[in-house]
Z-matrix of the N, CA and C atoms (Angstrom, degrees):
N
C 1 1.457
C 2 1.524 1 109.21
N 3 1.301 2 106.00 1 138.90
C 4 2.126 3 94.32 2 -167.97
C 5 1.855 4 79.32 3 -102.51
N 6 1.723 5 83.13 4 147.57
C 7 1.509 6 109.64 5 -179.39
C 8 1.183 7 108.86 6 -58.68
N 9 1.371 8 107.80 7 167.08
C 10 2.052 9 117.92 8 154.08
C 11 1.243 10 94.88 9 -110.83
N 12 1.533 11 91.87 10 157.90
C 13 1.978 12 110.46 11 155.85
C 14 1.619 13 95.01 12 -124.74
N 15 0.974 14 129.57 13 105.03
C 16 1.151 15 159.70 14 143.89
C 17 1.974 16 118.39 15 -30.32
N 18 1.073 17 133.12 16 106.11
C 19 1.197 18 120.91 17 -163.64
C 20 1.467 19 110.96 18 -132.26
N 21 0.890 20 109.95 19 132.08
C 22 1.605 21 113.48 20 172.14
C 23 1.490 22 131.72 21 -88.86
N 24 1.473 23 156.73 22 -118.77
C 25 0.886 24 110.70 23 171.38
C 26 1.794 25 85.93 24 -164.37
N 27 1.609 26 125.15 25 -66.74
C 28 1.475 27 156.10 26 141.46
C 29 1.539 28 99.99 27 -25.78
N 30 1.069 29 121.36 28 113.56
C 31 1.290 30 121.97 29 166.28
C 32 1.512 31 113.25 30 67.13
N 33 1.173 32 133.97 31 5.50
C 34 1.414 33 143.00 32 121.13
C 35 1.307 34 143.45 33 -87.07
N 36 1.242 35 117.87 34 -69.09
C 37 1.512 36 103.72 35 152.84
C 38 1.565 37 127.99 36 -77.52
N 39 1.181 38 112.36 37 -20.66
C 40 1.711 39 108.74 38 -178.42
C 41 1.619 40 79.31 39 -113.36
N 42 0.710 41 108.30 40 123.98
C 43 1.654 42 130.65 41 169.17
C 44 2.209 43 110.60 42 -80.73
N 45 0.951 44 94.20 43 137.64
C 46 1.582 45 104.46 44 -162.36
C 47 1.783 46 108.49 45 -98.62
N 48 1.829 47 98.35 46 4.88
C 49 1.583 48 88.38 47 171.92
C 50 1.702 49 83.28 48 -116.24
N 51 1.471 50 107.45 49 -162.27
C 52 1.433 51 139.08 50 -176.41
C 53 1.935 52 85.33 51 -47.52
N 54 1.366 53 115.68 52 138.90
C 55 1.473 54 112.05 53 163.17
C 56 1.506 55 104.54 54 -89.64
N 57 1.108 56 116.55 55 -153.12
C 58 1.589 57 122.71 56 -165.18
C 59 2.079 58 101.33 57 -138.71
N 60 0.993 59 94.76 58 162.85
C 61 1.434 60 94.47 59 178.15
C 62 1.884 61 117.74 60 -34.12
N 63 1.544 62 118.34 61 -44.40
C 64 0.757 63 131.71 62 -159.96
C 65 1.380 64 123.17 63 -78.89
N 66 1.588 65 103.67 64 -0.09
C 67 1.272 66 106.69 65 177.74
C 68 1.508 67 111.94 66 -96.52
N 69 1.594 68 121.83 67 173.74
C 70 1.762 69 111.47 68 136.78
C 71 1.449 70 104.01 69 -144.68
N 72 1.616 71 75.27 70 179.37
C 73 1.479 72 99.48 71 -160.05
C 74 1.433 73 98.53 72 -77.10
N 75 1.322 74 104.56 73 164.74
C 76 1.571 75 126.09 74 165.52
C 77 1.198 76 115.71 75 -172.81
N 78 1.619 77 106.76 76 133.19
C 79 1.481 78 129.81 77 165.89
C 80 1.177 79 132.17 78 -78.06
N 81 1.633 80 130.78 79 96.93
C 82 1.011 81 122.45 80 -161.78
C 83 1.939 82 103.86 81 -98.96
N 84 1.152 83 106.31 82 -175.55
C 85 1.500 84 101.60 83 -177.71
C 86 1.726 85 97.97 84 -148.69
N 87 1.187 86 108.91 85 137.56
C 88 1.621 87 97.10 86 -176.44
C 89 1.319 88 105.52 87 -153.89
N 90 0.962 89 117.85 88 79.91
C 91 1.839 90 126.80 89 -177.70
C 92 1.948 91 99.19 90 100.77
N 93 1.128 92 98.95 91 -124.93
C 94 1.639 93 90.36 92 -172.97
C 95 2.065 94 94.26 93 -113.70
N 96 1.078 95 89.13 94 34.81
C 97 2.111 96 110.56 95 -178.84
C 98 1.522 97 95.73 96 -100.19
N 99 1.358 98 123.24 97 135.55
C 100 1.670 99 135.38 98 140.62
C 101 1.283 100 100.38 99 -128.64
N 102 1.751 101 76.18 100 131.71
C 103 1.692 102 86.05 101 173.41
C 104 2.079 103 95.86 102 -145.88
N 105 1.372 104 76.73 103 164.87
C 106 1.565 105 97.25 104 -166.23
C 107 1.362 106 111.16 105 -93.52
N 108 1.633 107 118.70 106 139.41
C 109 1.462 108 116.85 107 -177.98
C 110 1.125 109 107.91 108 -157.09
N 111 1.393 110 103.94 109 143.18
C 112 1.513 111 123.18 110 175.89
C 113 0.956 112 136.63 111 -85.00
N 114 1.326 113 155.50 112 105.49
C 115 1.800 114 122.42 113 -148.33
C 116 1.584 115 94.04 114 -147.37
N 117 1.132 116 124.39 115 155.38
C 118 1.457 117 133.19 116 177.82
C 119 1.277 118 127.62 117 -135.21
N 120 1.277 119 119.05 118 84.56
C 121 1.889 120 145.77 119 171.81
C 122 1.360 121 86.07 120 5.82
N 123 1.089 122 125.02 121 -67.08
C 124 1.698 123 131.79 122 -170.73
C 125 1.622 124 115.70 123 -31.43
N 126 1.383 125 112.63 124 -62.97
C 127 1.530 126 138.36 125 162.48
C 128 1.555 127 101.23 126 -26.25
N 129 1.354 128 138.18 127 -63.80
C 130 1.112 129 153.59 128 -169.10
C 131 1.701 130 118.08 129 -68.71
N 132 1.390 131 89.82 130 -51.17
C 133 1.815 132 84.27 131 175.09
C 134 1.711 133 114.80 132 -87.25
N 135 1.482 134 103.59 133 -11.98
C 136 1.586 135 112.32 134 164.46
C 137 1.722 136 112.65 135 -53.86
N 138 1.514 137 103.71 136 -61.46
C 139 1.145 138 118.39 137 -168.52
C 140 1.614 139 112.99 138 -54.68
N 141 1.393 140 106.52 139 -50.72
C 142 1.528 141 114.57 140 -174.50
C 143 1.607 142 99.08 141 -65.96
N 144 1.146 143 114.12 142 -43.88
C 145 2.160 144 120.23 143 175.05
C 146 1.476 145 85.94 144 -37.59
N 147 1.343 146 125.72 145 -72.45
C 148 1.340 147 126.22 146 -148.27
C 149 1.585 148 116.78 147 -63.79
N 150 1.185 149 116.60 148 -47.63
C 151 1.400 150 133.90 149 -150.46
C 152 2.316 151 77.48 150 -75.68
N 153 1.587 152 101.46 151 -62.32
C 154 1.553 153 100.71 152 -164.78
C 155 1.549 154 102.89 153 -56.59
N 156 1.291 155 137.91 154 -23.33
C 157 1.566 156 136.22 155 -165.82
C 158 1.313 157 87.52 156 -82.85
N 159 1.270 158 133.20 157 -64.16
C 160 1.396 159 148.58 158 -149.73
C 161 2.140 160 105.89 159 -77.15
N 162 1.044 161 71.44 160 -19.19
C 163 1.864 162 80.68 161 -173.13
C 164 1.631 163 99.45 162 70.76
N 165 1.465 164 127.48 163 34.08
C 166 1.281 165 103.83 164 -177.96
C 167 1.915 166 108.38 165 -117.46
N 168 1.219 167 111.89 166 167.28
C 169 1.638 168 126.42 167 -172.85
C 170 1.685 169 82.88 168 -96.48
N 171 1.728 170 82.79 169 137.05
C 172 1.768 171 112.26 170 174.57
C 173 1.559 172 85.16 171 -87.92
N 174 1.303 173 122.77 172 -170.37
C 175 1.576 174 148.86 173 -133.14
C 176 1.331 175 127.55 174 143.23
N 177 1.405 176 122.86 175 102.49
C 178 1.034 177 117.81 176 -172.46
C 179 1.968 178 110.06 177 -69.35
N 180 1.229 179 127.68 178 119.54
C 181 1.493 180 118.80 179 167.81
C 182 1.430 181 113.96 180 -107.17
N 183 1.469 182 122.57 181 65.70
C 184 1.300 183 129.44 182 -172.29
C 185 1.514 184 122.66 183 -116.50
N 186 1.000 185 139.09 184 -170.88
C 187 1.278 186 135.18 185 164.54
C 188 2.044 187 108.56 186 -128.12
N 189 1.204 188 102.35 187 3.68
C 190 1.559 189 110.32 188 128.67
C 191 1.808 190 134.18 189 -62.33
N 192 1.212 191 82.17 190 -14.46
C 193 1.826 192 102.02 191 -177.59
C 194 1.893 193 91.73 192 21.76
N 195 1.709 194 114.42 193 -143.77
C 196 1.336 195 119.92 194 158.70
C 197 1.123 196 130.77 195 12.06
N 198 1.481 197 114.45 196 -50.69
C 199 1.552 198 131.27 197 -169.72
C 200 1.117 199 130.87 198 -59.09
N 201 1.505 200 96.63 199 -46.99
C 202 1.691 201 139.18 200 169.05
C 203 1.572 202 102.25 201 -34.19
N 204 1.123 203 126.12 202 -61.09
C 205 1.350 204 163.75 203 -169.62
C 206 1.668 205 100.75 204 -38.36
N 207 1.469 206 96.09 205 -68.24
C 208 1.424 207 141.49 206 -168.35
C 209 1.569 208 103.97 207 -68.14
N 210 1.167 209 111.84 208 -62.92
C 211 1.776 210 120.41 209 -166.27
C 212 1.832 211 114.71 210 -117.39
N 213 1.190 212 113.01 211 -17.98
C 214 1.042 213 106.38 212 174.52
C 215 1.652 214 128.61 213 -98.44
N 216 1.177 215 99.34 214 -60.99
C 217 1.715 216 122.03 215 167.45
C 218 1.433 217 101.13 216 -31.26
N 219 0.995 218 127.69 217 -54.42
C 220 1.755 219 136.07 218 -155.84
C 221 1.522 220 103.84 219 -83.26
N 222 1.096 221 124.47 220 -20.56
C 223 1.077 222 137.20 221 155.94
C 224 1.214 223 140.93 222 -47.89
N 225 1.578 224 101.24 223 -35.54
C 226 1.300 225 123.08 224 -134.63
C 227 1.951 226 95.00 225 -131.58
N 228 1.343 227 80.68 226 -16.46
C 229 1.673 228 94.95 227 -175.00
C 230 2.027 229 107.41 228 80.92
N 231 1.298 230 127.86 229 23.56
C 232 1.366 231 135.57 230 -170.27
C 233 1.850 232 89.51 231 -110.61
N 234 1.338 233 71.34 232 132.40
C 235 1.782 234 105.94 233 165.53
C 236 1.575 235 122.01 234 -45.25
N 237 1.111 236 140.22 235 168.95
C 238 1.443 237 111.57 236 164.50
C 239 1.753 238 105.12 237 -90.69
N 240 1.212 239 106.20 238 146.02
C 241 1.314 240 129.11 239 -169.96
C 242 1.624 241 104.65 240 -110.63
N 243 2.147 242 101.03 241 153.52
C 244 1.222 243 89.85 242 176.26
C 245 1.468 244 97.11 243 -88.81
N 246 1.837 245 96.09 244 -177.83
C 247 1.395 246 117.32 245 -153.18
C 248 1.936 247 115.23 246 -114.37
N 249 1.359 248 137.35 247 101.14
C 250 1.233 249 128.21 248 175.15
C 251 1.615 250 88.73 249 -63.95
N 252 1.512 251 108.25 250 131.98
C 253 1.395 252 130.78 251 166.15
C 254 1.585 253 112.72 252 -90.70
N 255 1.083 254 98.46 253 128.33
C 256 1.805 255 101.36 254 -168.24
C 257 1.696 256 121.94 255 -117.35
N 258 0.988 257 126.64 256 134.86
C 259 1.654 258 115.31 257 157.64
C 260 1.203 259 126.38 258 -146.11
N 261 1.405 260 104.63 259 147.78
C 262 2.056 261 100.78 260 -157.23
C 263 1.595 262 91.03 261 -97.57
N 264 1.645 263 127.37 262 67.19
C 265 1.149 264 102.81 263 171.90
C 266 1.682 265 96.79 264 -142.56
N 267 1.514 266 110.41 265 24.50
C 268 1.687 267 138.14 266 160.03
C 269 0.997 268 110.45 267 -70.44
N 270 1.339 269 120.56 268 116.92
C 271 1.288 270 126.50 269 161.80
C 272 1.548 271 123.37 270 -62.12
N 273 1.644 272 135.25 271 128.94
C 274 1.002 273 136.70 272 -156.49
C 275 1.660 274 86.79 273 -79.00
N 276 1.450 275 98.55 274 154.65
C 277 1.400 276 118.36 275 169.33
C 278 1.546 277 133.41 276 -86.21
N 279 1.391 278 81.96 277 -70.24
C 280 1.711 279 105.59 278 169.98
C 281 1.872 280 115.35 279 -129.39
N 282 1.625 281 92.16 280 28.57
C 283 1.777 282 89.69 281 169.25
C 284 1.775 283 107.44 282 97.02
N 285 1.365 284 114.42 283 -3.75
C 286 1.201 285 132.71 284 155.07
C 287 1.647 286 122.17 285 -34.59
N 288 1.603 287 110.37 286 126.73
C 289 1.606 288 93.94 287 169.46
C 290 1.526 289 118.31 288 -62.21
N 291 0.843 290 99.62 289 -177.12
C 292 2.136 291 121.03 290 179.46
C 293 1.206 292 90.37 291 -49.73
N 294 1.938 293 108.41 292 -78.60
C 295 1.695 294 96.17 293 -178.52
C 296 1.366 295 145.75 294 -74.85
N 297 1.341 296 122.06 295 33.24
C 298 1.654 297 111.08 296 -162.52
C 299 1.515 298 86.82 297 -98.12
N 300 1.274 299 134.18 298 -39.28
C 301 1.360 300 115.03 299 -173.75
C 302 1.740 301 115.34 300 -72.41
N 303 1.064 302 107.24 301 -0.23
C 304 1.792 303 107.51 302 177.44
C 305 1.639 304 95.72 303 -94.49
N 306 1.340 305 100.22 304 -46.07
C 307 2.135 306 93.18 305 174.30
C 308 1.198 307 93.57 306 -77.20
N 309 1.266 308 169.83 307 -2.76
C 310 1.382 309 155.87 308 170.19
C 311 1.438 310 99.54 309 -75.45
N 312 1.342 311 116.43 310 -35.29
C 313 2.157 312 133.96 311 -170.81
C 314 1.540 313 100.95 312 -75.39
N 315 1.688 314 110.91 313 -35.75
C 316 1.490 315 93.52 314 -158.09
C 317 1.710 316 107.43 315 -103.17
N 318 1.434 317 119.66 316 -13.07
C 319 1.330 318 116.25 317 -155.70
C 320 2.043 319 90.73 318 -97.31
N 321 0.806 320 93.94 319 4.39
C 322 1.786 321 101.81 320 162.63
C 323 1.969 322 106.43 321 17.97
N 324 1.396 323 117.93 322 57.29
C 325 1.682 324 130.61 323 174.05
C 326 1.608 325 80.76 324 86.98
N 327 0.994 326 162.57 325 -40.26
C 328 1.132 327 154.03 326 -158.51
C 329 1.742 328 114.80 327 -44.84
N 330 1.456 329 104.85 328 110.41
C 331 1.573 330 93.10 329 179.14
C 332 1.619 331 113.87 330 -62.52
N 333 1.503 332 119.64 331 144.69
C 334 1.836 333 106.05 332 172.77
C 335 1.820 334 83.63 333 -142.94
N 336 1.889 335 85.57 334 -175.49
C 337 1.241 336 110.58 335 169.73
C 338 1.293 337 101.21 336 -123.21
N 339 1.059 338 108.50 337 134.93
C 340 1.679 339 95.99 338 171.88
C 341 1.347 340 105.48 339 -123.64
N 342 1.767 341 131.78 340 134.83
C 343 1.195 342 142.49 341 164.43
C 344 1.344 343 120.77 342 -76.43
N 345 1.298 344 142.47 343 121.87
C 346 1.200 345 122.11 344 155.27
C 347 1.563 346 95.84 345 -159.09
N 348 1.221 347 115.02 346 -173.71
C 349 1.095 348 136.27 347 -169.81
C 350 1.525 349 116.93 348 -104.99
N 351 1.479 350 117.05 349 -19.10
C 352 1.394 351 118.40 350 179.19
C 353 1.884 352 123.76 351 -138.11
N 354 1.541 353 81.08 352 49.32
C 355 1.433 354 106.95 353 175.94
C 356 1.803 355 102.40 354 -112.70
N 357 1.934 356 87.22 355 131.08
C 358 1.108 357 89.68 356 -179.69
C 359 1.847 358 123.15 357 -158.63
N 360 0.944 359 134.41 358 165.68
C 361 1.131 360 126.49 359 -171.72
C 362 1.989 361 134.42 360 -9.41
N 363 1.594 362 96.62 361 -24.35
C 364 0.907 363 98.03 362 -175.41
C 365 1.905 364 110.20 363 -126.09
N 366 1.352 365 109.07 364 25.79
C 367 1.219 366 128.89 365 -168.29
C 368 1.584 367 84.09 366 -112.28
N 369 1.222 368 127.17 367 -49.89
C 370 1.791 369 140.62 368 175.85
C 371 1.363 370 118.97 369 -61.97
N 372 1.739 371 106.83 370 -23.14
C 373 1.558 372 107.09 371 161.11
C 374 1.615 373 113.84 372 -95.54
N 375 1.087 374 120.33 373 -9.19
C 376 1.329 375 102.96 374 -174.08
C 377 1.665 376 104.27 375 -102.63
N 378 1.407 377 116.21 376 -19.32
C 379 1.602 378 110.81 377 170.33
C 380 1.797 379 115.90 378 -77.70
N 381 1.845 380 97.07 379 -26.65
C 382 1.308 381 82.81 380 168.44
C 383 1.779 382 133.78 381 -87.90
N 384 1.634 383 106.59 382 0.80
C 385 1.263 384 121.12 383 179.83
C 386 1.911 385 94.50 384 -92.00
N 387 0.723 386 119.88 385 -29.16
C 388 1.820 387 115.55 386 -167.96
C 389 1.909 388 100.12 387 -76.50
N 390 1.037 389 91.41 388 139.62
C 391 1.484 390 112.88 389 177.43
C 392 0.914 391 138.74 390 2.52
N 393 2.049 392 76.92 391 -94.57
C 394 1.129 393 115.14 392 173.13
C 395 1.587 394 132.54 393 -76.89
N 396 1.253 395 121.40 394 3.85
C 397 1.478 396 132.78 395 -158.74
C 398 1.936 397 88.71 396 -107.63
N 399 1.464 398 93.64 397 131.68
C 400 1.387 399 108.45 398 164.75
C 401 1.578 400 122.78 399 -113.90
N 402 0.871 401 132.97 400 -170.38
C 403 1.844 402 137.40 401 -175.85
C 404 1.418 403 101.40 402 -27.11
N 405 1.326 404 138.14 403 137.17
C 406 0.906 405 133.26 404 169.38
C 407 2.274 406 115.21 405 -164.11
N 408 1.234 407 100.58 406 130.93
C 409 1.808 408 90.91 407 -174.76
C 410 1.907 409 95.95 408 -98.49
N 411 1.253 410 102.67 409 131.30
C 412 1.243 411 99.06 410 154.37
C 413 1.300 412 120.08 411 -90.24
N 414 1.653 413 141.83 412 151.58
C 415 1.041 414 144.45 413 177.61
C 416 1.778 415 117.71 414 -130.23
N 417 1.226 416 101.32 415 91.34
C 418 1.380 417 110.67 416 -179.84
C 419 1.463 418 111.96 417 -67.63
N 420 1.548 419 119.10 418 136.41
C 421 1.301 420 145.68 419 -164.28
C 422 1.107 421 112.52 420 -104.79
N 423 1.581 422 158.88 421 108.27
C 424 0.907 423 148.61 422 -155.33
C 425 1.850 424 93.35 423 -109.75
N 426 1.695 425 90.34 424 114.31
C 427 1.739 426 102.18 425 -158.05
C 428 1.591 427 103.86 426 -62.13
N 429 1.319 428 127.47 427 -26.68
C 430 1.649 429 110.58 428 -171.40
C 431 1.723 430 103.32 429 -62.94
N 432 1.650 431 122.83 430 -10.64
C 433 1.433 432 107.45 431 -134.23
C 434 1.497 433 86.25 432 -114.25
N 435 1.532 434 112.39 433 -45.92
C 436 1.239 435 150.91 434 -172.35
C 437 1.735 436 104.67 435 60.49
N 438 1.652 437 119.80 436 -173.35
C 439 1.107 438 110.04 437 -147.76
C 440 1.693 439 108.81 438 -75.33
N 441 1.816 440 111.29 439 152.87
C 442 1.529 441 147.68 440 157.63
C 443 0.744 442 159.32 441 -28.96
N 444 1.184 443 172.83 442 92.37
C 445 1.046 444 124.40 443 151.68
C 446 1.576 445 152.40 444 -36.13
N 447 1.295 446 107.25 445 -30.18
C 448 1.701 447 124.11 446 146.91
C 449 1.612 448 108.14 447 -38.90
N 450 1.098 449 124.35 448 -32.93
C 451 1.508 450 122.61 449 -165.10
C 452 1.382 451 100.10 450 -93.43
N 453 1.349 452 119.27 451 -39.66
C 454 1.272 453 106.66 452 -175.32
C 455 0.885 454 116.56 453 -101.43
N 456 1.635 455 159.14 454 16.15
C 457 1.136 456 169.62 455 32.64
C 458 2.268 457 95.56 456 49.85
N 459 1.090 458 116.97 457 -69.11
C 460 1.104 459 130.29 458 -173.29
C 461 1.508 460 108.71 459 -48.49
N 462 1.301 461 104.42 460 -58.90
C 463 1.912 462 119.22 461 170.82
C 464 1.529 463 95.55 462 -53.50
N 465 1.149 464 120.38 463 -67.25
C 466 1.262 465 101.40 464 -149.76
C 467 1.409 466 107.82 465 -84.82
N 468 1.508 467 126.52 466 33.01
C 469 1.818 468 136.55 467 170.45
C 470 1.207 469 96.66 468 -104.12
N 471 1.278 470 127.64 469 -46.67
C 472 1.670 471 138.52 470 -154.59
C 473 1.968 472 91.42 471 -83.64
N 474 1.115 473 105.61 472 -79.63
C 475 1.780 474 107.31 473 151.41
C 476 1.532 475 109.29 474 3.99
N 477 1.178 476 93.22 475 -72.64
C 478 1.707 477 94.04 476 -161.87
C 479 1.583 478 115.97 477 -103.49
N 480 1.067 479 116.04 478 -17.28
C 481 1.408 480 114.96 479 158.28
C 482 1.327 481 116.87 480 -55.40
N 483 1.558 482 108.19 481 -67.75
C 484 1.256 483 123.91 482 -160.38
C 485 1.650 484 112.10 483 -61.68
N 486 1.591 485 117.83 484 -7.02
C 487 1.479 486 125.85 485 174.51
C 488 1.796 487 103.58 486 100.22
N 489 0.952 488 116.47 487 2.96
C 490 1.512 489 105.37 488 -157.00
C 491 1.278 490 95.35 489 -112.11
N 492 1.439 491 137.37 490 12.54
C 493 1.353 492 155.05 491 150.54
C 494 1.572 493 107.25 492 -46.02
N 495 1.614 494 122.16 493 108.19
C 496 1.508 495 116.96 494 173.84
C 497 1.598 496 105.96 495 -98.74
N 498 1.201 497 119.99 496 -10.84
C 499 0.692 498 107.87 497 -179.78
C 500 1.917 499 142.04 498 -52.43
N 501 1.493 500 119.66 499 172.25
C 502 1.660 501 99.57 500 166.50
C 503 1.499 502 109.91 501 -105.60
């Protein structure tokens, strides 16, 4: 089964403290909403490095869902990607964010990585108690900084250790 890398969007790619030279800005507009984002070319050709080495499918895991598509990807130089569909009106289980039970729905045994920023101890018990969810690393993002190289270095050890590396 070829992996996902799973990506978030808030506190991963637009980072939620001060960005660094290397980013820019952008104004997005999304209904009668503007909002401001930071994004870094880098992020984009990282991601595609990873997913093509790794043999694995990107995925948007955002609550941009669609949007992502629209304002971010293009940015970023990324393809359009499919979309985890999300809604914060799930009742938590065991202390779980909003989305882990929609990525728990979509990665169907599928090993992934998932990035985000608000994965956490108890987001790791409820994907590993659900069913349908097979091997999977979460990789928490520490939102002022947003994502690494440490992070992606990390995916692609677990990736390839763990066998689930398609890559050549």
């Amino acid at each position: 089964m070829k992996p996902l890398l799973l990506v978030d969007v808030d506190g991963v790619l637009n980072p939620l403290g001060r960005p660094t030279p290397d980013f820019r800005r952008y104004e997005c507009t999304l209904g009668a909403e503007v909002y401001t984002v930071h994004l870094n070319a880098w992020h984009g050709r990282r991601l595609m490095e990873l997913a093509v080495r790794t043999g694995s499918e990107l995925v948007w895991a955002t609550t941009w869902e669609d949007d992502a598509n629209e304002w971010i990807g293009p940015r970023l130089g990324l393809p359009a990607l499919p979309v985890i569909h999300v809604r914060r009106d799930r009742d938590s289980e065991l202390g779980e964010m909003f989305k882990t039970p929609f990525v728990a729905e979509y990665v169907k045994g599928r090993p992934f990585v998932w990035f985000d920023d608000y994965v956490w101890p108890a987001d790791q018990r409820y994907l590993r108690d659900h069913p349908d969810v097979g091997e999977f690393l979460l990789v928490h993002v520490e939102p002022k900084t947003g994502l690494t190289r440490k992070h992606f270095e990390l995916a692609a050890e677990w990736l390839t250790l763990s066998g689930f590396s398609q890559g050549r």
